[in-house]
C-alpha positions as CSV (number, residue, x, y, z in Angstrom):
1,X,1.8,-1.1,3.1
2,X,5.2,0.0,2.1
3,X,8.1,-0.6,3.9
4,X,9.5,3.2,4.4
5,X,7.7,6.6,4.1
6,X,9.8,9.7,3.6
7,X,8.1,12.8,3.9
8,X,9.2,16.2,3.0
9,X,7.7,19.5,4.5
10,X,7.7,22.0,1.6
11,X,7.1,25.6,1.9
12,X,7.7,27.6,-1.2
13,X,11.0,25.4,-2.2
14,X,10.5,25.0,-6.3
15,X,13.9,27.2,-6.2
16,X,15.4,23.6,-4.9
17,X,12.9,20.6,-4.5
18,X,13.9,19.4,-8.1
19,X,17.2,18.3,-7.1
20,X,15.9,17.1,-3.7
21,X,13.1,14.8,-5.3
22,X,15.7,13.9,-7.8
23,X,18.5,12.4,-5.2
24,X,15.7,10.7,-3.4
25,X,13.9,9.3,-5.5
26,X,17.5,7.9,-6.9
27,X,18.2,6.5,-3.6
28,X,15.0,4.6,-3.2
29,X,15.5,3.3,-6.5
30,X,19.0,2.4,-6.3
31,X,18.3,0.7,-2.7
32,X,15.3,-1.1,-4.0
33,X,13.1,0.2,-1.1
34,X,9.5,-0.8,-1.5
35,X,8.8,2.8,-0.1
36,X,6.8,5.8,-0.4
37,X,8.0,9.2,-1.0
38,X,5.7,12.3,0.0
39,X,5.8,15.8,0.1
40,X,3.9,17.9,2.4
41,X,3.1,21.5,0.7
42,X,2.4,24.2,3.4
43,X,0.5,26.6,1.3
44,X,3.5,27.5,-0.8
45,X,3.3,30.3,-4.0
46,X,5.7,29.7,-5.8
47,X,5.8,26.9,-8.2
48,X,6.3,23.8,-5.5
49,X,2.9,22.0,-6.3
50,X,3.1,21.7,-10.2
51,X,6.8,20.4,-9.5
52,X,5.7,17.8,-7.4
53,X,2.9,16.7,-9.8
54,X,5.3,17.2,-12.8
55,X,7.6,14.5,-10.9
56,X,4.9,12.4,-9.6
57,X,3.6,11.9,-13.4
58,X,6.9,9.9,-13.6
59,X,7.4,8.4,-10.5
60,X,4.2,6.1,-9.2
61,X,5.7,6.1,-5.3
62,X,5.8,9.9,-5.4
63,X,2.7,11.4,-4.2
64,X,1.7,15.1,-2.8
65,X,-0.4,16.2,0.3
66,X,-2.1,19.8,0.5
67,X,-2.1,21.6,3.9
68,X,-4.8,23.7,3.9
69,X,-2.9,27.2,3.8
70,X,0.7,27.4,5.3
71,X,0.7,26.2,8.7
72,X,4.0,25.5,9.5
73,X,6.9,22.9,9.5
74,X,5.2,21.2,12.2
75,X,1.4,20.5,11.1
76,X,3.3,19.9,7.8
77,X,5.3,16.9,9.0
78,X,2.2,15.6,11.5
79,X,0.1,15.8,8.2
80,X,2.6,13.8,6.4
81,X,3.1,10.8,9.2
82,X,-1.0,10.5,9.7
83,X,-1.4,10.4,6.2
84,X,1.7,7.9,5.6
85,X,1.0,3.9,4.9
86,X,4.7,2.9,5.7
87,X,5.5,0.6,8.6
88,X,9.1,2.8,9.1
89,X,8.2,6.5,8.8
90,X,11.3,9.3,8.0
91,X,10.7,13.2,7.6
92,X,13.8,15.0,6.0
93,X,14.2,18.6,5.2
94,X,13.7,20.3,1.8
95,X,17.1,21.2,1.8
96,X,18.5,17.4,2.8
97,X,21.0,19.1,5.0
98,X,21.3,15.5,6.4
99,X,22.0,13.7,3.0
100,X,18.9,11.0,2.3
101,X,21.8,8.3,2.2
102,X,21.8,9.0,6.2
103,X,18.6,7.2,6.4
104,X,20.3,4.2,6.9
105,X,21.3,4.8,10.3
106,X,18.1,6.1,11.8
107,X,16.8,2.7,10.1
108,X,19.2,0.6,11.5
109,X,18.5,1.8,15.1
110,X,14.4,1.0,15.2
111,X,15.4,-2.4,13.7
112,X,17.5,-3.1,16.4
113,X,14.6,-1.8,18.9
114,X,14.4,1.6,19.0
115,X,10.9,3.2,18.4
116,X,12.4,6.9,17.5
117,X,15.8,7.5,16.0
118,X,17.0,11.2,15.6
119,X,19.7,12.5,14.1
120,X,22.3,14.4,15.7
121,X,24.4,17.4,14.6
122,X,26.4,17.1,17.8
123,X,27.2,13.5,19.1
124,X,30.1,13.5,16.2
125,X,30.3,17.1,15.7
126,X,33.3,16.4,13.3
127,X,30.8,15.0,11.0
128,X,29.1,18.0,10.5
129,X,30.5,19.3,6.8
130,X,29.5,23.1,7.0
131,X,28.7,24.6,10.5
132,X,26.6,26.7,11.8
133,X,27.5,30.2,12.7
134,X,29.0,30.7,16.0
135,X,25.6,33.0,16.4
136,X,23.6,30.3,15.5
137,X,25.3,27.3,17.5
138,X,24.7,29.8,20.8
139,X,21.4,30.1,20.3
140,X,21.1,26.5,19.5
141,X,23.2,25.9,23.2
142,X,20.7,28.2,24.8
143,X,17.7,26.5,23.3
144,X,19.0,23.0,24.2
145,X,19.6,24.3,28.0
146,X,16.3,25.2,28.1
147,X,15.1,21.9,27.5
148,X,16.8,20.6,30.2
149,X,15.7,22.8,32.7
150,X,12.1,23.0,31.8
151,X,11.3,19.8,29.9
152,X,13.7,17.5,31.0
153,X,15.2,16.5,27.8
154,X,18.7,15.4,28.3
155,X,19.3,15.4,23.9
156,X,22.3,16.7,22.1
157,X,20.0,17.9,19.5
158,X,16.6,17.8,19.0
159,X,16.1,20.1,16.1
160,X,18.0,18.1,13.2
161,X,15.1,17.8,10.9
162,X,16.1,14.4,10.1
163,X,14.3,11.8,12.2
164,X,12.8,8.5,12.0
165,X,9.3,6.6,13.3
166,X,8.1,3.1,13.6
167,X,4.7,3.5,12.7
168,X,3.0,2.5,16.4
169,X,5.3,5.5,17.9
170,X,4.4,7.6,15.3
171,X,0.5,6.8,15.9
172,X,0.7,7.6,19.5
173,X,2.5,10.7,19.2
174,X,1.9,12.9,16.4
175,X,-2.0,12.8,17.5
176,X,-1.0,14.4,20.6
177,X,1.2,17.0,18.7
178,X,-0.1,20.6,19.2
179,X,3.0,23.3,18.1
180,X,2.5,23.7,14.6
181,X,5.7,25.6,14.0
182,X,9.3,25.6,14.0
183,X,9.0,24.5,17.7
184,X,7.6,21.0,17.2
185,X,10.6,18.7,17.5
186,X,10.8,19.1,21.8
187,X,7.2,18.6,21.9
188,X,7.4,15.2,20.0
189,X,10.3,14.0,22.1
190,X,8.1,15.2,25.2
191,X,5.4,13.0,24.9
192,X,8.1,9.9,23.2
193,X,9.0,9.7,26.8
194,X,5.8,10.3,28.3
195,X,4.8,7.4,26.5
196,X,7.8,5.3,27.4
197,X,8.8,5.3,23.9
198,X,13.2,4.1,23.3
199,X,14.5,6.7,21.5
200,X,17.7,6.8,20.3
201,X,19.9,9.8,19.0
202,X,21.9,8.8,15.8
203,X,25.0,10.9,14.8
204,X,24.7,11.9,10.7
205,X,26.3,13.8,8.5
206,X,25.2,17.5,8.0
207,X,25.8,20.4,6.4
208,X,24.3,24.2,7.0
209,X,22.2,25.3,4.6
210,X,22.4,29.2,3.8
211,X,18.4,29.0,2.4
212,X,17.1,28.2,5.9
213,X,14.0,30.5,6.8
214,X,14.8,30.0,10.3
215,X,15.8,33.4,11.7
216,X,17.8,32.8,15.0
217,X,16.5,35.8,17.4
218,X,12.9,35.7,16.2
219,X,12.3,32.5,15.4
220,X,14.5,31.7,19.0
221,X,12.3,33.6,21.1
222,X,9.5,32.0,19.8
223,X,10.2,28.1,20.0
224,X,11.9,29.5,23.7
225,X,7.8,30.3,24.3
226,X,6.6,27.0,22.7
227,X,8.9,25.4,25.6
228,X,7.3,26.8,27.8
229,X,4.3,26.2,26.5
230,X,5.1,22.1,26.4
231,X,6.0,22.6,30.3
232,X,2.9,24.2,30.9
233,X,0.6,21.4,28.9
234,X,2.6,19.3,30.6
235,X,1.4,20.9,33.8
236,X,-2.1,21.6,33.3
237,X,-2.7,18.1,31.8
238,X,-3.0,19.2,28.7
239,X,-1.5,16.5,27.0
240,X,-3.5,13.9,29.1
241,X,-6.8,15.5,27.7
242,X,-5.8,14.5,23.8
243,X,-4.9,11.5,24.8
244,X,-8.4,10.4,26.7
């Protein structure tokens, strides 16, 4: 059982995964992790699988998992923790727009008790090296209001794609996961506290990337539905059925 897992959700990202795998895998090495690193590909076409083999021909810790078909950001990073071996578990984005050194902090916090750490775009905003559109940050306001009022997170951001599992949290959590898309991140930190799980937001360094497939009105709308939908799981005892 390795110490750390760090899994990467990759849809169509040959274009840029070299130079992700290349400063992880660096990391890990230079930090002497006994660690794991996988990738997640969500029925990509492009070249992203025979990449990933290419590096992992190399690079013994590397290792790639096959969604069956794209499914989405979401089923990708639950595939990837349920299929992890690590006792600390970390999903980053293709793009690292929270640099992989950051992975120290979210460490740092569940080994001083936390079960989740998340990073956070807006606890130190001044960390934040390239920003969002103003467009973008208002939907992002919106979003986060929403949570409030409907699922009763109180987070300053819950959709860095940078966060961090002990491998008990992740265990009871991402079995009870049901969004498969872009809208996954509330619905993790939903049932976190519903299982009385600490989790702790971590301010890290971020920059905007201009590749994101995230389209702010269409892609808005829909994880605005997803909240509901978590509120009406919630409701309907949903979420108590998966876990009987």
């Amino acid at each position: 059982m390795p110490a750390y897992s760090v899994i990467i959700p990759a849809y169509n990202e040959g274009a840029r995964l070299g130079a992700t795998l290349d400063r992880v895998l660096n990391h890990v090495a230079a930090q002497q992790w006994d660690a794991e690193v996988i990738v997640v590909n969500d029925g990509s076409r492009d070249q992203t699988t025979d990449l990933v083999r290419s590096y992992a021909q190399t690079h013994p810790t590397l290792r790639l998992i096959e969604n069956p078909g794209n499914r989405g950001k979401g089923y990708s990073v639950r595939n990837g923790m349920l299929n992890a071996k690590g006792k600390i578990l970390l999903f980053t984005d293709a793009d690292l727009s929270s640099p992989i050194e950051e992975a120290a902090k979210l460490i740092t916090a569940i080994e001083n008790g936390a079960d989740i750490a998340i990073g956070s775009r807006w606890l130190r905003p001044e960390l934040q090296a390239h920003r969002q559109s103003l467009l973008r940050q208002f939907y992002g306001r919106v979003f986060n209001l929403a949570l409030r009022i409907f699922v009763g997170l109180n987070f300053k951001d819950t959709q860095c794609g940078f966060k961090a599992f002990t491998r008990s949290a992740a265990q009871i959590i991402f079995p009870g996961q049901k969004i498969e898309r872009w809208g996954f991140d509330p619905e993790l930190l939903y049932l976190a506290r519903r299982a009385k799980l600490k989790v702790e937001e971590v301010p890290v360094v971020w920059s905007h990337s201009e590749g994101t497939r995230i389209n702010p009105l269409r892609d808005g709308i829909r994880m605005f539905y997803e909240v509901l939908g978590i509120r009406w799981k919630a409701v309907t005892g949903k979420y108590s059925e998966s876990q009987s």
